[in-house]
N, C-alpha and C positions, 0 to 999 in steps of 0.2 A: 168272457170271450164269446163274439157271437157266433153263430155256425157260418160258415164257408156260403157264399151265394150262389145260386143255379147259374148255368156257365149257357147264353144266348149268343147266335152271333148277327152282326150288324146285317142289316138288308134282310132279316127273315122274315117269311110270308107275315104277313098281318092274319089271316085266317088262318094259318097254325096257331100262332098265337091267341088268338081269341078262343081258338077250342081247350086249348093247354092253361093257359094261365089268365083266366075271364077278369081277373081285377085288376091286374099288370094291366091291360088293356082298354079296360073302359077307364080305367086314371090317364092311361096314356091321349087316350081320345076326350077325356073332359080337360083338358088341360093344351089338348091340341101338339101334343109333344111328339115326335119321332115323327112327324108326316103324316100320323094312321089317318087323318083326313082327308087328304090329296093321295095316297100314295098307297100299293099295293104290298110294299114292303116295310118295316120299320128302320127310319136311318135315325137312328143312334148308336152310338160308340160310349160306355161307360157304367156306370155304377146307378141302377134303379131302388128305392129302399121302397115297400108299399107297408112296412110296417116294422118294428127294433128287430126282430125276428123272421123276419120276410125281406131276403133282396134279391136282383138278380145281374149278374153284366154281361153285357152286350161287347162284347170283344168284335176285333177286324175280320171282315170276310175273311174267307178261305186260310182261317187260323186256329180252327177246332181240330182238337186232337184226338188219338184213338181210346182215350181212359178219361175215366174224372179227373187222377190227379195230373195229368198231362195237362187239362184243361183249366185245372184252379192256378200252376201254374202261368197259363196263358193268360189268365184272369188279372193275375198280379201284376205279370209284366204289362200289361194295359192297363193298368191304371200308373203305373209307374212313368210308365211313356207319358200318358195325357199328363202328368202332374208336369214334365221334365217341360214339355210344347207350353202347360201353362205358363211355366216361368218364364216363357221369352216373351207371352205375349199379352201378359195381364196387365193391369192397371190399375198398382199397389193401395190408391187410394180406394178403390170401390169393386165395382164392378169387371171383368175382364174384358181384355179388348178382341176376343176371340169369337167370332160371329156366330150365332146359335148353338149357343153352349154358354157351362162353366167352368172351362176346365182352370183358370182362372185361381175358384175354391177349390179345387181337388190339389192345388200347387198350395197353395196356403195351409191345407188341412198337413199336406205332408210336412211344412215348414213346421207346425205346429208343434208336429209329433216329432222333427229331430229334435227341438231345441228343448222338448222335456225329456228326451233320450239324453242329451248331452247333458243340459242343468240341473234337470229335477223341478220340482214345485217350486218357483219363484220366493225368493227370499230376502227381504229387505225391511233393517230396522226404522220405523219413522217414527221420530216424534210428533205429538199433534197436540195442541192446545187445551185446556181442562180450566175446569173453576173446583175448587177446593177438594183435588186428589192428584197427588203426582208430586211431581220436583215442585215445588214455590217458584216464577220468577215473581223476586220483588220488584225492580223494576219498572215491567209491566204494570205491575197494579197497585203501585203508585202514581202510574200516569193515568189510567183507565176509571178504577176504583176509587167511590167515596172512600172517602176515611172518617171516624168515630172518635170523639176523646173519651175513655173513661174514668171513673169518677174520681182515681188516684191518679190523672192527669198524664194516663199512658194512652199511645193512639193503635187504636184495633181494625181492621179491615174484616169488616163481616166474607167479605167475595173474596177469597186469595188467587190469583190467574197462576194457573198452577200449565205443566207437562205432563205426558205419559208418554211412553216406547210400545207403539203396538208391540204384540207376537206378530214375529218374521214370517209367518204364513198368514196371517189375519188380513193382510192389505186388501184391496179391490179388486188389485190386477191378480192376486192370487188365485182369490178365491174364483175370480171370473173366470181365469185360466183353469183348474181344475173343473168347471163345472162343464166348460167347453169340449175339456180332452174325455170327458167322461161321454158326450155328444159322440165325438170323435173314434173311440173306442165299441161305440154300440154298432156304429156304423162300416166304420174303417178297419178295423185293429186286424183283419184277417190279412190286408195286404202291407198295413205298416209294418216297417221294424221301429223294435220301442215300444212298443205299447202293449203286446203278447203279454198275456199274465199280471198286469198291472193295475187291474181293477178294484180290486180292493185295495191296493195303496193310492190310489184315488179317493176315495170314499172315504180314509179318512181322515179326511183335510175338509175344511168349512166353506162351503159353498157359497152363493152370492143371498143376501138376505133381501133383498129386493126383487122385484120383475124381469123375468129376459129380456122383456120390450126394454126397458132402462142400461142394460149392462153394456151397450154400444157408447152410450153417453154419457154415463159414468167414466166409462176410457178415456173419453175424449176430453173431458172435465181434467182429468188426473193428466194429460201429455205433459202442461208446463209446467209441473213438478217433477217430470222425470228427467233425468241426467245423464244414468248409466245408457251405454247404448244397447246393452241386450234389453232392460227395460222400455225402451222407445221401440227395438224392435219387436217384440213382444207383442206392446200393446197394441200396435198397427195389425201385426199379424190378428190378431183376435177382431178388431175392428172391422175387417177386411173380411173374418169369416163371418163375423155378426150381419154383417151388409147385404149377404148374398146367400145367407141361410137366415132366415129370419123367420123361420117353424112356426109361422100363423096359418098353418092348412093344416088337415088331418090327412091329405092325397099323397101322392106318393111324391117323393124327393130324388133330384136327380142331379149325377152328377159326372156332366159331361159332356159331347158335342155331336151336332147335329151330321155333320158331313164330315168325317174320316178322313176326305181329301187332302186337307190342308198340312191334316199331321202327317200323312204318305208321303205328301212331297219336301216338307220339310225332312223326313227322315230318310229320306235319297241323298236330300241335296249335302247332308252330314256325316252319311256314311261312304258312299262311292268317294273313288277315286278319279282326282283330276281334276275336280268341281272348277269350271271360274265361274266368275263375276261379271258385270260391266257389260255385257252382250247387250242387253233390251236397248242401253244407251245409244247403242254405236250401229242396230240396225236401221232400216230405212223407215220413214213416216209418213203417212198419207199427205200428199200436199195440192190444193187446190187454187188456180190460176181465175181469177177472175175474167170474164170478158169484158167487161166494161172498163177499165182501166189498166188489166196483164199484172195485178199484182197478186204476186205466190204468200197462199196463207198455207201455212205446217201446223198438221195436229201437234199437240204435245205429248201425248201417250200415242207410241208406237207399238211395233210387237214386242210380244210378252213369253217368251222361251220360260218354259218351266228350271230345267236346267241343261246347260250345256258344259261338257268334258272335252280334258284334249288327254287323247290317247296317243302319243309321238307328235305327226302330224297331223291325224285324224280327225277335225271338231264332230264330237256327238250331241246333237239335240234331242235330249229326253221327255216324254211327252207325261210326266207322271198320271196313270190312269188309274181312279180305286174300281175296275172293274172286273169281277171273274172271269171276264176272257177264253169262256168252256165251248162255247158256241156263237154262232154267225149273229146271233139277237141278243147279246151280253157282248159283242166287243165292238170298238171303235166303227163309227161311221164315215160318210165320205166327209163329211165337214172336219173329222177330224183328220183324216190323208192329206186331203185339200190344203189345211192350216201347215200341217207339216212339209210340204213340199214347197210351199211360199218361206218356210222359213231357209228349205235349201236353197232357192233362187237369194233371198236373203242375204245369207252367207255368202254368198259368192259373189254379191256384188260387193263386200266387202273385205275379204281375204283370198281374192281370185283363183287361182289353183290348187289349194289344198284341199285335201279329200274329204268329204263332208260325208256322214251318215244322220239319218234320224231313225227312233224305235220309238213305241212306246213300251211304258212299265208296268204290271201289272203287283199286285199281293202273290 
């Protein structure tokens, strides 16, 4: 089990960090990750490893607690959230479809760890083709195989095309899988469930006999023999982590997202109450009149309401903001009042006297 990771929070100074943790940081900036190039702060949200025994995360602003274990908490529950955002927004075959980030693998990593939580080490008898060990088909190698007469005029087959039954753990997909969740486990296992204390019943079970570089396409080799569908699912899942961790650096590994934003707003739009829908559609669109002929050309993309609620008769337009909101140089600007009062005019041109509010939302 590896130890619990330092508990950082998103947006901290870049010069804190440089004096506290000097190799977090020059990985950070050789790899160009978190902004430290452009940016005076670090924006990343998730799980940093700079080494099997060295990690640290980066949890949401203004979400550090007063103790460590308040924080390893907070720690968990972020990655559980990014994994929950990866799942809506990945892209099973490869890479996620979540913009500067992976949170993508952190959803697959968790997928990994339920389905050995639920199944255990992948189990499946196969038979597979042999020359002279195994079941005999004859057959076969009567159709394949010279045949011999000997010299009392009976016929002998030097080659017999014989079968064998792997061991139900020996497969590919097995052994790939174990060698993965053992990845999984160096890395993860502080915030999975399922995986706690599992490590040596990992280890021992037979690992992949081949190269890491290989064990992505070796899956892929093995899909149209598969049948079962935990098998198919499985293997994609592993596929999937192979694609987007593929450990050809010795730098630090990361696993997570660049802008906290999206996950913010998505997690308004799924807990508050009242949530609709369909508003972007139904407000109004820039539209341009030509002079030369008076013909009205309409953008396609209109406004873009982050979410809007109806409380009775109320409509609220919420403006999800991930900013700490402490001070006059940390909270919304006039572009952002500006934007929100165009969307009261908005509303009104389309649901004429009901009472309209907007706010913004902070962490």
């Amino acid at each position: 089990m590896p130890d619990e990771p330092r508990v950082l929070q998103d947006r901290v100074a870049v010069r804190f960090l440089e004096e506290r943790y000097q190799k977090l940081t020059s990985e950070l900036r050789r790899q160009d990750q978190g902004k430290t190039l452009q940016k005076e702060t670090v924006h990343f949200c998730g799980l940093a490893c700079t080494s099997s025994s060295e990690s640290y995360v980066f949890v949401p602003r203004k979400t550090l607690g007063d103790s460590a274990t308040e924080n390893q908490r907070i720690a968990r529950t972020t990655m559980r959230v990014l994994a929950k955002y990866g799942q809506d927004t990945r892209d099973r075959q490869g890479l996620s479809s979540a913009e500067d980030g992976n949170v993508g693998l952190i959803s697959t990593v968790q997928d990994l760890a339920d389905d050995f939580r639920r199944y255990g080490v992948f189990a499946e008898r196969v038979r597979y083709a042999t020359k002279n060990s195994g079941k005999a088909n004859w057959p076969r190698t009567a159709a394949r195989e010279l045949a011999m007469v000997s010299g009392n005029g009976n016929i002998v087959y030097p080659n017999i095309r014989t079968s064998r039954t792997s061991n139900a753990h020996e497969s590919v997909l097995a052994r790939v899988q174990v060698a993965v969740l053992l990845e999984i486990v160096e890395h993860h296992g502080w915030w999975l469930d399922g995986l706690q204390g599992r490590e040596a019943e990992l280890k021992a079970f037979a690992s992949p006999d081949f190269p890491r570089l290989l064990w992505s396409q070796k899956l892929r080799s093995l899909l149209p023999n598969l049948f079962a569908q935990r098998a198919i699912r499985l293997a994609h899942s592993l596929i999937s982590y192979l694609d987007e961790d593929p450990r050809q650096n010795d730098g630090i590994t990361l696993y997570g997202i660049d802008d906290f934003h999206a996950v913010w707003e998505r997690m308004l739009r799924e807990v508050l109450p009242g949530v609709e829908g369909g508003w972007n559609s139904r407000l109004p669109k820039p539209a341009f009149r030509q002079a030369s002929n008076g013909q009205l050309l309409v953008q396609e993309r209109g406004m873009q309401t982050d979410i809007v609620i109806r409380d009775g008769t109320t409509l609220k337009v919420l403006d999800a903001k991930y900013y700490d909101a402490t001070s006059l140089s940390n909270s919304p600007g006039w572009p952002d009042i500006v934007k929100q009062l165009f969307y009261h005019l908005a509303l009104n041109s389309v649901v004429g006297d009901e009472v309209r509010t907007g706010s913004f939302v902070f962490p």
